[in-house]
VONUKOL-872703 format. One record per atom (N, C-alpha, C): y, z, x. Coordinates in steps of 0.02 Angstrom, whole numbers, plus 50000, padded with zeros to 5 digits. Layout:
YZX ...
***
This chain:
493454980650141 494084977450157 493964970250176 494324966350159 494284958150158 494974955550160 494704950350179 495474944550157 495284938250111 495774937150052 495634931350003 496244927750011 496134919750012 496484915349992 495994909349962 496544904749934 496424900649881 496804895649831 496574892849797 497364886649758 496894884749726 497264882149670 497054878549591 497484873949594 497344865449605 497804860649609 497704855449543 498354854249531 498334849949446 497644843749465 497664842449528 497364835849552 496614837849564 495994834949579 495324835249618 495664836549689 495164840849731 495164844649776 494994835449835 495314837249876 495064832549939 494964833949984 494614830550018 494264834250066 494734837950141 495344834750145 495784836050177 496064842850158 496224846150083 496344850850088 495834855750058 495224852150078 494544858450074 494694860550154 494604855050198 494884857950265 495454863250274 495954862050257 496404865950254 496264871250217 496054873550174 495694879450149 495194884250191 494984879850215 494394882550257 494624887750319 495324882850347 495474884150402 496084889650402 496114890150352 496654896950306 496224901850297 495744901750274 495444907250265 495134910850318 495144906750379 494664909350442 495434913450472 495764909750469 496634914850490 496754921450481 496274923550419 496344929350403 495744933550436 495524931650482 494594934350504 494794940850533 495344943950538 495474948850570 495304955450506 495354952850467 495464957350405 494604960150388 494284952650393 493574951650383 493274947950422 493064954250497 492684948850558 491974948150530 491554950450484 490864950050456 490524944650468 490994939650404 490794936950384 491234931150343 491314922150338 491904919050318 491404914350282 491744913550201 491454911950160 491864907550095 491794903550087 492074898450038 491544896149960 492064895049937 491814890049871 492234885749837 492054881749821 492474875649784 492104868949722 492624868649694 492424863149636 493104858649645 492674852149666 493304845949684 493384845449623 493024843149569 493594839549509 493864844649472 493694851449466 494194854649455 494754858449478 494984855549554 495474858349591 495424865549612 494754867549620 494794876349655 494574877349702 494874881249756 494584882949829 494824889849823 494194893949835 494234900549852 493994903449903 494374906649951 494174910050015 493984915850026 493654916950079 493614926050083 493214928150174 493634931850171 493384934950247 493254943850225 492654944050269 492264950750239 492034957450306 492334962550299 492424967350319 491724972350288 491134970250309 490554974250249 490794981350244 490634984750192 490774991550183 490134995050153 489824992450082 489804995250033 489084988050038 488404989950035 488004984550034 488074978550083 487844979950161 488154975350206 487414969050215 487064971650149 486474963350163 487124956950127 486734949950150 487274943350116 487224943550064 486904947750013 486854946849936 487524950249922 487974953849956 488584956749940 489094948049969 488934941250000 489454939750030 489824936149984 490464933449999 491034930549948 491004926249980 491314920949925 491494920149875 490744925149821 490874930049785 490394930149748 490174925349670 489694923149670 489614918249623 489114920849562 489544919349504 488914923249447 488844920449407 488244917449366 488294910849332 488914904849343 489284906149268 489874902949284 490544903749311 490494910049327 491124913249381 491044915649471 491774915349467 491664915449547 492254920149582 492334925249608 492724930049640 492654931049694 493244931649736 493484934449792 493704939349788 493764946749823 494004952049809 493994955049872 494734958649891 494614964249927 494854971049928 494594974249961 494654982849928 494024984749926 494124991749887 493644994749855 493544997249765 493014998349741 492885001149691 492575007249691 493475013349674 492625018849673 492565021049620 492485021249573 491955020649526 491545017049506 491555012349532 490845006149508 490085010349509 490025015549548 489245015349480 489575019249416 489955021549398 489995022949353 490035018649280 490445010549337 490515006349294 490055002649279 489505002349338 489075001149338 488505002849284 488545009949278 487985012749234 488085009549137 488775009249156 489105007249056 488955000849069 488864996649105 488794989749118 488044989549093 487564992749131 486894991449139 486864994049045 486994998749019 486985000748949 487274994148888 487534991648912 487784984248882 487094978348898 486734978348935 486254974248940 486474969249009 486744972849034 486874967549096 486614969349158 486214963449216 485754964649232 486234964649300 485774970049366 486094969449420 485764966149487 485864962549539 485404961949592 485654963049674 486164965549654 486664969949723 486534975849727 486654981149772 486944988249774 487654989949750 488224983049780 488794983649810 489304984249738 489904985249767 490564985949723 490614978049670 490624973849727 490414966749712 490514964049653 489834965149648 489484960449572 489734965449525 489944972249550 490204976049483 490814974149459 491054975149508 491744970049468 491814962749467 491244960449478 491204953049439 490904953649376 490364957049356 490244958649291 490484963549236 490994966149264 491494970149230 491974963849212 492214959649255 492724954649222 492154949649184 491774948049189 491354944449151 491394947949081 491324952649069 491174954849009 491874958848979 492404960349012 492954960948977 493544955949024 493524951249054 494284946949075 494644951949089 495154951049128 495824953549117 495934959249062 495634961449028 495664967048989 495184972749021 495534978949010 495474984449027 495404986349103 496014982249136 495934986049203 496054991949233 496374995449184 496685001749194 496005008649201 495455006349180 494735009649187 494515007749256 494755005249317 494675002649376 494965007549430 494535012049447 494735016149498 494695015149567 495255010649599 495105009249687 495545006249713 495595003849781 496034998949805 495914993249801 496354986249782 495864982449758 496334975349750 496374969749773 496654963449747 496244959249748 495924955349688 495564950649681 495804943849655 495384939849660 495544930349599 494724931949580 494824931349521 494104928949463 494314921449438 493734916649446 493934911549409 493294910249364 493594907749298 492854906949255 493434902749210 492794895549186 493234893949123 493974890149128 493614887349189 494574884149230 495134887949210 495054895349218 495684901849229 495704906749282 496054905849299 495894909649370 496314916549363 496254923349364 496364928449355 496494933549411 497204937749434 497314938249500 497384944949472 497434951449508 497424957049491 497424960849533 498054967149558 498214974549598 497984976349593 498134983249614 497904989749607 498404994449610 498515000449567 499065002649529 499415006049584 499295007649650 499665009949694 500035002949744 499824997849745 499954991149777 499354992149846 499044995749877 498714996849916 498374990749941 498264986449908 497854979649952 498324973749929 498804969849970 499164966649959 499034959549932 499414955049894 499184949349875 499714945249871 499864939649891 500564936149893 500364929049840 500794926549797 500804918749771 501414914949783 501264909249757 501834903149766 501544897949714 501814895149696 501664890949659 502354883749651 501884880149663 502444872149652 502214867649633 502554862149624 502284856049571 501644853749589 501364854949624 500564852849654 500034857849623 500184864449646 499694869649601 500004876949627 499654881849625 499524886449620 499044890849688 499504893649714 499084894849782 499084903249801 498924907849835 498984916249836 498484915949896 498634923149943 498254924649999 498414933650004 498054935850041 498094943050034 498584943050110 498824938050154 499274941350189 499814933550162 500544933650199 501024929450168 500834922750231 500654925150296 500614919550351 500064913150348 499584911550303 499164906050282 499704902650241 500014904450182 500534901750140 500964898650161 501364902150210 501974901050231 501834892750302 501284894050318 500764888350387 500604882150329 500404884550271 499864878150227 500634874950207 500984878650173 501514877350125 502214874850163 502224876050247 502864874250260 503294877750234 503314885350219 503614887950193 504454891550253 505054890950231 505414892950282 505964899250255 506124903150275 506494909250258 507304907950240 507384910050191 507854908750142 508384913850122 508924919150187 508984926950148 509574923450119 509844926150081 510304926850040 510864936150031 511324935150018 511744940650025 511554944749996 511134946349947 510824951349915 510204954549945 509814950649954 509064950850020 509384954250084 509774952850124 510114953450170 510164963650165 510774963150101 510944969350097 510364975250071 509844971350046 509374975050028 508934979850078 508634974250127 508374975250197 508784978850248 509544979150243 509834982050283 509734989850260 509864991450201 509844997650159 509195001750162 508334996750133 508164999850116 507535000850191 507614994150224 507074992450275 506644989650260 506514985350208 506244983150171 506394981250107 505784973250069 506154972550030 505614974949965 505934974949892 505464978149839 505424973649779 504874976649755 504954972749680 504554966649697 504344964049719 504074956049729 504324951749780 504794954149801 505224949649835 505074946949906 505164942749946 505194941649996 505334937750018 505454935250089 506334931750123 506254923350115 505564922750080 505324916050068 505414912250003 505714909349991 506104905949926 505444902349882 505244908049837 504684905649774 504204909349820 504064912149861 503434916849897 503394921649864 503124925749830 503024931449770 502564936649815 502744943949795 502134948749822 502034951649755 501344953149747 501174955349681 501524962849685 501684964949618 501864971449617 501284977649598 501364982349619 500674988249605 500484986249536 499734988749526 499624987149436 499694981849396 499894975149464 500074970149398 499444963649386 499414960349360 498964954349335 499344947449321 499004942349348 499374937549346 498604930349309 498824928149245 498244923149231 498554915049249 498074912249283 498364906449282 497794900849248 498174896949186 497804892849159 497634886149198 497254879249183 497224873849208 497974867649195 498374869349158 498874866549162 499484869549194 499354875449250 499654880149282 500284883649253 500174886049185 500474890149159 500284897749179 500654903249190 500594906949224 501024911249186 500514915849153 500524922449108 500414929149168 501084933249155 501184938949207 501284943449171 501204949549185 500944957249164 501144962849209 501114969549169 500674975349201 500274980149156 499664981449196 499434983749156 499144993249170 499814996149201 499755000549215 500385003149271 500975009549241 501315009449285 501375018349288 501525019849350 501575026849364 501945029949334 501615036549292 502255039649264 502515042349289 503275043949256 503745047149307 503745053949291 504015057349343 504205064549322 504685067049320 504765071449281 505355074349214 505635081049253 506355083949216 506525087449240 506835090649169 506675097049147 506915098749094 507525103249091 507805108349059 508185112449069 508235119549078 508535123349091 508445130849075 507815134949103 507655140849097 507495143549148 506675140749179 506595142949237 505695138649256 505435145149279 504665143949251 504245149649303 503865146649339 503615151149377 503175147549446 502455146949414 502155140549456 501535138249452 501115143949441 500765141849378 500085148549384 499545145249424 499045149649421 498555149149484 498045142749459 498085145049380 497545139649365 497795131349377 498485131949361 498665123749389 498645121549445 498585127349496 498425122549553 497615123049556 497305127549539 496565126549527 496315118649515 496715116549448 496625109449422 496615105549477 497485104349500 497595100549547 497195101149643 496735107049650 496485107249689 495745103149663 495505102949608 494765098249566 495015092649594 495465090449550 495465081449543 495585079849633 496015084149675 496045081349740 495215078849779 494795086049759 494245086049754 493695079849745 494005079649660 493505074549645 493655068649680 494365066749677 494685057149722 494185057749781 494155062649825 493835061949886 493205059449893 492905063049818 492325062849815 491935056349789 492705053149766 492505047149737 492535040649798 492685042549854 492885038249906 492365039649979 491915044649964 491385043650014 490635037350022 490715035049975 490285029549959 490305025350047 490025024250062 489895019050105 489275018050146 489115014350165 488415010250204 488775011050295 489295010950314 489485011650388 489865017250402 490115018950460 490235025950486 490905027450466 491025032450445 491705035650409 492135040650448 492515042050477 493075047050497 493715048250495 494095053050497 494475055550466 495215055450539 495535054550527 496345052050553 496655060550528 496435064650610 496545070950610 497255072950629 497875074050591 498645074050647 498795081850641 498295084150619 498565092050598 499205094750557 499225088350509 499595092250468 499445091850392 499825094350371 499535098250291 498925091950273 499345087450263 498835082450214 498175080550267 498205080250298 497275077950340 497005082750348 497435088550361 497035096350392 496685097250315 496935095450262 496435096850189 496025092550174 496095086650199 495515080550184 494985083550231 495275085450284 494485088550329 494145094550298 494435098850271 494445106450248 493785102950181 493865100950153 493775096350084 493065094250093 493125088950157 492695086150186 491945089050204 492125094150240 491715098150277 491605105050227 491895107650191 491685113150148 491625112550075 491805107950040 491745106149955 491005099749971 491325093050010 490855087350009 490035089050062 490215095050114 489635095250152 489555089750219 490055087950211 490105079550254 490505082350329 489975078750365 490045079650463 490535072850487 491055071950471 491355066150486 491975065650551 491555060750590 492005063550655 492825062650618 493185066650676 493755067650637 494145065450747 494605061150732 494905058150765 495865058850777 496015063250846 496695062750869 496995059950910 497575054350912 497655052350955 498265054150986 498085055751051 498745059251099 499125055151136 499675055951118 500275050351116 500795053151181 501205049451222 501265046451292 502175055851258 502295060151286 502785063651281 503385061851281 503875063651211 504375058051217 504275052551181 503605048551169 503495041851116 503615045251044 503105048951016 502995053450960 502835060750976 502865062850915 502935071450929 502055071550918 501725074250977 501165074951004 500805082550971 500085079850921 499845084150887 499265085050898 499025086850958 498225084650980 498055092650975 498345096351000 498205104851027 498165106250948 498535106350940 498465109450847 497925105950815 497875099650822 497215097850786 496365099350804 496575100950889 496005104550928 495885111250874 496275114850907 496195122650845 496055121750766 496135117550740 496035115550667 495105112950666 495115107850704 494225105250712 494065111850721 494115115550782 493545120750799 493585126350751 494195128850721 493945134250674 493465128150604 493565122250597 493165122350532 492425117850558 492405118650647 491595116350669 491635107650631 492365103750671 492285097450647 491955095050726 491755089250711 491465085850759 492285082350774 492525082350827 492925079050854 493285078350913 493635072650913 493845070250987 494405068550999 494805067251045 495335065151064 495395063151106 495885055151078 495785050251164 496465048651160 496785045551214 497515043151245 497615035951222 498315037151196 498555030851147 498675026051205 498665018451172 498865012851250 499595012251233 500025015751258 500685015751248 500875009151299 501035005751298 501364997951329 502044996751284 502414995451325 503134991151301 502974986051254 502324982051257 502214976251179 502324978351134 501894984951129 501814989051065 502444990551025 502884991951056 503564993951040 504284986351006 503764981051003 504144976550998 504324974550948 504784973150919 504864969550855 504334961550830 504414958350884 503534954450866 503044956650850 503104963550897 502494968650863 502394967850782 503204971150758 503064973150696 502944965250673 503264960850677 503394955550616 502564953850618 501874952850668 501374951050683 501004954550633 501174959550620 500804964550590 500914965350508 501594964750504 501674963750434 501794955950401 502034951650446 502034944950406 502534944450377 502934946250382 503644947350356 504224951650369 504764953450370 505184957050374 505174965350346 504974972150394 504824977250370 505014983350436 505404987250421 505484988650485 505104997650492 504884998150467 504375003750468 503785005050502 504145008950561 503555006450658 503225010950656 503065012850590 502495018750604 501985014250616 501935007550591 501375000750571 501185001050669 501775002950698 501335003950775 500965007150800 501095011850755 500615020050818 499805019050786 499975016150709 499375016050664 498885010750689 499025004750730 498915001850762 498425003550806 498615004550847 498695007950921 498005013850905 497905017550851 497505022150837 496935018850811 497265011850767 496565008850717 496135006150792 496335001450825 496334997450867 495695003450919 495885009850918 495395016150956 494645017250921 495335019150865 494575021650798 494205018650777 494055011650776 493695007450763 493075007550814 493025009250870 492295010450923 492215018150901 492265019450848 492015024550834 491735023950746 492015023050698 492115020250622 492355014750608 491885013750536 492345008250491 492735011050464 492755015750426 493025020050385 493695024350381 494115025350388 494455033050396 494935032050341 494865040050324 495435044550278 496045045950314 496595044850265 497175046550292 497595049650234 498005055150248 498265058550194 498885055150181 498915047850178 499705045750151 499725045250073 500145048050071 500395047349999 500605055249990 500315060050027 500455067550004 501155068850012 501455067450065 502215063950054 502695065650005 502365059949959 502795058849909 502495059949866 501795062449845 501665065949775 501815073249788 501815076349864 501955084949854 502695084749864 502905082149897 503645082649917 503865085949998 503495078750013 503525083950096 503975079150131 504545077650109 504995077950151 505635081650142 506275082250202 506695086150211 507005086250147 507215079650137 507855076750091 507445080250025 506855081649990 506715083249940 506935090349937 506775093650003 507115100349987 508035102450007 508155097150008 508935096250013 509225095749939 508775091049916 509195087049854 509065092549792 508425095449813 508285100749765 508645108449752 509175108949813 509315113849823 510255112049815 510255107249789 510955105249791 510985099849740 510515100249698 510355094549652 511245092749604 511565100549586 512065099349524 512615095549565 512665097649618 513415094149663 513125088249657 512735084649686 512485078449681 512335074149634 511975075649578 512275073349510 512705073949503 513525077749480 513895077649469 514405070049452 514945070149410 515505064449406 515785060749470 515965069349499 516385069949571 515845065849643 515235065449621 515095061949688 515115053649658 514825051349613 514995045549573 515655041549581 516105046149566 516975043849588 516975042749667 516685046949715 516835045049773 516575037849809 515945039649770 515675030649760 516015023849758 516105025349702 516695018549658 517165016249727 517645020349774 517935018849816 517535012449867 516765010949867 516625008649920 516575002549889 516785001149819 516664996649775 517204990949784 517584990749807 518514989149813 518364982649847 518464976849800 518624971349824 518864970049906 519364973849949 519424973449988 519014974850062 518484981450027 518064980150075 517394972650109 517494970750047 517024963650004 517244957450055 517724956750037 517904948550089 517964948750159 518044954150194 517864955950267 517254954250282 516904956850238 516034958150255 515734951750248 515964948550200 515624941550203 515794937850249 516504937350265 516684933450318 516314934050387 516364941350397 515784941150460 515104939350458 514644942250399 514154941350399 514094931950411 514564928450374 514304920050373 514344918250450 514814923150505 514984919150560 514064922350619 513994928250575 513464933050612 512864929550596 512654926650539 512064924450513 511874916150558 512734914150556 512584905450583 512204905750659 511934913250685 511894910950763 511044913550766 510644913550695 509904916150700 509654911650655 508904912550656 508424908850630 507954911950589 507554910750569 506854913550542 506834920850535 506304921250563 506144929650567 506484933950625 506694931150647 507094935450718 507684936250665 508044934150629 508534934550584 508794939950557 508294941550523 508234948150484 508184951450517 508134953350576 507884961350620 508524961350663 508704954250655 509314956850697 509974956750659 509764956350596 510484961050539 510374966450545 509734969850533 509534975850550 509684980050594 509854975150641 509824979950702 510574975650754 510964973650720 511504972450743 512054977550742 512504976950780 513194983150778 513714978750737 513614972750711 514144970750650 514074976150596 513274979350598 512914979950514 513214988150520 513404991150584 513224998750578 513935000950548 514614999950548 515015002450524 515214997950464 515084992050474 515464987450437 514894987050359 514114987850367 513854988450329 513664995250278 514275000850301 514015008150273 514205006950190 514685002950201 514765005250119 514485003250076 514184996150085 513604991550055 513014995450044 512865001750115 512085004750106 512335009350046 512835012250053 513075017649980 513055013849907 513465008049909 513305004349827 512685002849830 512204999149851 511334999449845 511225005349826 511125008449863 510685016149855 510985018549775 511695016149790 511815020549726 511525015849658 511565008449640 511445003949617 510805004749601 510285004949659 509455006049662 509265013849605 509615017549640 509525022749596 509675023949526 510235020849513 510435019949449 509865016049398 509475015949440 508765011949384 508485017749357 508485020049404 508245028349375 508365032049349 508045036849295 508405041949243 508215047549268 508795050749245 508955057849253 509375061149329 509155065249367 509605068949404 509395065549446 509815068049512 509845062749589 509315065549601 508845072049613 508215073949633 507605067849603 507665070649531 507165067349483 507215058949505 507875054949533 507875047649535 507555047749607 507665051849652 507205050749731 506535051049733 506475055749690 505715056749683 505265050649656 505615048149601 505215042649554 505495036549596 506125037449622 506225029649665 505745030649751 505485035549782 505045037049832 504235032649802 504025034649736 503495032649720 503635026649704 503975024049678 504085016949648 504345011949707 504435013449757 504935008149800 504685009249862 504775016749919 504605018949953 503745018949985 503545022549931 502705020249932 502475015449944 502545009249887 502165002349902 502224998749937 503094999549945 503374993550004 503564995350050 503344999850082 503415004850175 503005007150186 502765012950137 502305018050177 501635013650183 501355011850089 500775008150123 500545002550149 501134997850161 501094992050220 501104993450285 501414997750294 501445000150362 500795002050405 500165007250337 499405008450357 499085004250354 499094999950295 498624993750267 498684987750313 499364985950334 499214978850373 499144979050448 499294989150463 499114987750546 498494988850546 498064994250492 497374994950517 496864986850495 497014985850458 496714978950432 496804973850496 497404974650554 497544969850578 496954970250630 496524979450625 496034980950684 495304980350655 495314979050589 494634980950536 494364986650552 495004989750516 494764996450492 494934997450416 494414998550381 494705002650326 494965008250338 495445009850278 495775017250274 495725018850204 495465025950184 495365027350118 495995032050097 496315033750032 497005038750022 496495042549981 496295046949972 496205048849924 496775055549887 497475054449900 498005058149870 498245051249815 498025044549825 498555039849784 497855039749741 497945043849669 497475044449655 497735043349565 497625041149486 497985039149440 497715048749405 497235048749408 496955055149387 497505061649417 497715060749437 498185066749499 498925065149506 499205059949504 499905057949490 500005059749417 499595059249360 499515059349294 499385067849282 499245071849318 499175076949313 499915080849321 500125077449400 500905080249436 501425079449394 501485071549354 501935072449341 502085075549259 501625078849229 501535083649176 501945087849188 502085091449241 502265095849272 503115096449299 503435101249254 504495100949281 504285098849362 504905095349381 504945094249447 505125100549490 505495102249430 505895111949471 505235114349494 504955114649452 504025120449475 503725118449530 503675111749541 503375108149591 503785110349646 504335111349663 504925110649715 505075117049717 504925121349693 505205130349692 504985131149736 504315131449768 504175134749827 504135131549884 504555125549905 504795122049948 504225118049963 504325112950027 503935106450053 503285108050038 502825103449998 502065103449984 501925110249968 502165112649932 502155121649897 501345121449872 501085116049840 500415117049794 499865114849845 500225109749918 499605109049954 499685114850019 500005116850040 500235124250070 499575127250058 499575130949974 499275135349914 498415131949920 498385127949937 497755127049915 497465123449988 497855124350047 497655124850107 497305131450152 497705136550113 497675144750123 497105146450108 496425142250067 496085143350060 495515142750090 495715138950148 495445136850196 495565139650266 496155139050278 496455140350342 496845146250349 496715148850401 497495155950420 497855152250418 498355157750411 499295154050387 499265150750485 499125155550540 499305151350614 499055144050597 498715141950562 498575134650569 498675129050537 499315131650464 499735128050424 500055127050435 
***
């Protein structure tokens, strides 16, 4: 885990904003206390940054900027498959002098560019520059964030939005659509953010930027969705969850790689109680496994259950007392943490835990994403169980009512008199969280939702599900893990956000998946592990 920033300017680099580069990139040292590392070419306008979190090869022959003949990359994340990529690399004639992820994916883009990233298994946002082109690139779940901007001077990107927004003078810009978006969704999607020309890359995508800062955008890889067919369904046979119990298997297996200490983010429920199960009986692996017991009344407190879970499977583990303080709880909190407008406070507790777990690991597993690839929330077994009323004409028509011009010119009128009395980032949290927004804004959250969804095909189940992965996922759940543990340097590994295993699920009717209610297939393949008392 690292932090990159950087700019490609039409002009030679000066030394004034090599400084300023310098001093951007150290901003991010939280991400990467290691180690802070630069490179640059004045007459051709490039400064590339990087702060380094060692993981994976912690001698300096792993440090960034990495430099390879004539190219040069910043990257952070992980690669897990690089020896694999490694090994087809070395079979091509290409020579190695690292251990690390590194040079693999610098000599993987060396030898195919921007082509074939979709053979790239990890979390991952990098800049490759070779050839005065500088080459920016996700990772198909959005998991390691990357922000750009670009204006008549050049071309600039950082893995958090607060260097940009400090270098660039950048100032917050909502607009009535942004506004209603954030009020609706708690966040905003798609690229967007409250900064006028500030861009967030989207999952899977690639962005090339030439020397006359033309700027060729892409994706090169998007989640498929899942289908819902007709007429009658039978239940999962054994062998498909067999499958889907392998590949969970293998992701894990593909994510133990590391050089520093690894443990596991124990809450005792379905999804970690199987990363440990996994851990300790398929991988063989002793990895402390970590609960944190939270103040009664803050969060619903899971320490006792995760006690009984370690000792029947002989985990090494511990449990210590969260620093519950009134800061923690603050909305500075959140905005500090995310850099933007996001109101998803789980980014606190995760905090609060990284901030523990870290005098113990670099490392930890966390089961997010099981969520929303098994279907473990309420509303999935609501919508599934009431799917035809809900599709239906008759809820559509009741819709249309919130559509009525007359509700429209009220709302603006207040909002222009509500908006004239805030600023910046306090702005947005307090549309959010104003009593103009709670009655006066219901009908606005109904046309969104319904609007948002309407992107989506097929039934109201089938559009939650694919709008959970598409919207929900990248822009809540995993900002919420990624920018509070990063804010403690901690890595966190998913191994459920996996392309091998989403590609498997969604093969599969949604009815089958959902017949035997919340996480039915990880339930099934928990049982194999655990007495039902401890599911």
């Amino acid at each position: 885990m690292c932090g990159i920033f950087g700019f490609i300017l039409n002009e030679p680099l000066q030394d004034k904003e090599i400084a300023e580069g310098l001093s951007h990139t150290k901003s991010l040292s939280h991400r990467g206390p290691d180690h802070i590392g630069s490179w640059f070419n004045k007459e051709e306008g490039i400064f590339l940054g990087h702060t380094r979190l060692s993981i994976i090869d912690l001698t300096s022959d792993s440090h960034q900027p990495f430099s390879n003949e004539n190219s040069h990359l910043v990257f952070n994340g992980e690669i897990y498959n690089y020896r694999e990529l490694k090994r087809s690399l070395i079979s091509k004639g290409l020579i190695f002098r690292t251990e690390g992820d590194t040079e693999v994916l610098s000599n993987y883009l060396k030898e195919y560019g921007g082509n074939r990233l979709e053979e790239i298994d990890g979390m991952f946002a990098f800049a490759y520059y070779k050839d005065k082109s500088l080459i920016l690139a996700t990772d198909v779940f959005g998991e390691k964030p990357l922000y750009w901007y670009q204006n008549e001077k050049g071309f600039y990107f950082s893995s958090e939005p607060a260097p940009l927004i400090s270098l660039l003078s950048l100032k917050i810009n909502p607009n009535e659509t942004l506004i209603k978006e954030f009020n609706t969704l708690g966040y905003l999607s798609a690229g967007k953010t409250f900064y006028e020309g500030l861009v967030s890359c989207e999952p899977g995508s690639f962005l090339e930027v030439k020397q006359n800062q033309k700027v060729n955008k892409g994706v090169y890889w998007k989640k498929p969705e899942f289908f819902e067919e007709k007429g009658r369904i039978h239940p999962l046979e054994e062998s498909e969850i067999d499958e889907i119990h392998s590949l969970i298997i293998e992701s894990l297996r593909n994510r133990i790689y590391s050089d520093v200490p690894m443990g596991l983010f124990l809450s005792s429920g379905i999804d970690s109680s199987l990363i440990g199960c996994l851990l300790k009986k398929d991988l063989n692996l002793d990895v402390l496994s970590l609960t944190v017991s939270f103040d009664k009344g803050l969060v619903h407190d899971e320490s006792d259950k995760a006690k009984r879970i370690s000792k029947f499977l002989d985990l090494n583990h511990i449990i210590v007392d969260s620093e519950s303080k009134d800061s923690y709880s603050s909305l500075h909190n959140l905005t500090s943490i995310y850099g933007e407008p996001n109101d998803n406070s789980t980014a606190i507790s995760v905090r609060q835990m990284s901030k523990i777990a870290k005098n113990y690991f670099t490392v930890a597993f966390s089961g997010t994403g099981g969520d929303e690839l098994f279907f473990g929330y309420g509303k999935h077994n609501f919508l599934y169980k009431n799917n035809y009323f809900l599709s239906s004409t008759l809820l559509k028509s009741f819709l249309n009512i919130f559509r009525s011009n007359q509700f429209k010119s009220f709302r603006k009128i207040q909002t222009a008199i509500f908006l004239s009395q805030y600023k910046e980032l306090d702005l947005v949290f307090a549309l959010k969280n104003s009593p103009y927004f709670s009655d006066r804004e219901l009908a606005d959250e109904f046309i969104l939702s319904s609007e948002i969804l309407d992107q989506e095909h097929g039934s109201i189940i089938r559009k939650y599900i694919n709008f959970d992965l598409n919207q929900n996922l990248p822009y809540s759940i995993i900002p919420a893990i990624e920018r509070s543990s990063m804010r403690e340097g901690l890595e966190v590994r998913t191994p459920f956000l996996n392309k091998a295993l989403i590609e498997n699920l969604s093969n599969i009717d949604i009815r089958r998946l959902l017949q035997g209610g919340q996480k039915y297939i990880l339930r099934k393949i928990l049982s194999r592990y655990l007495p039902e008392n401890l599911i």
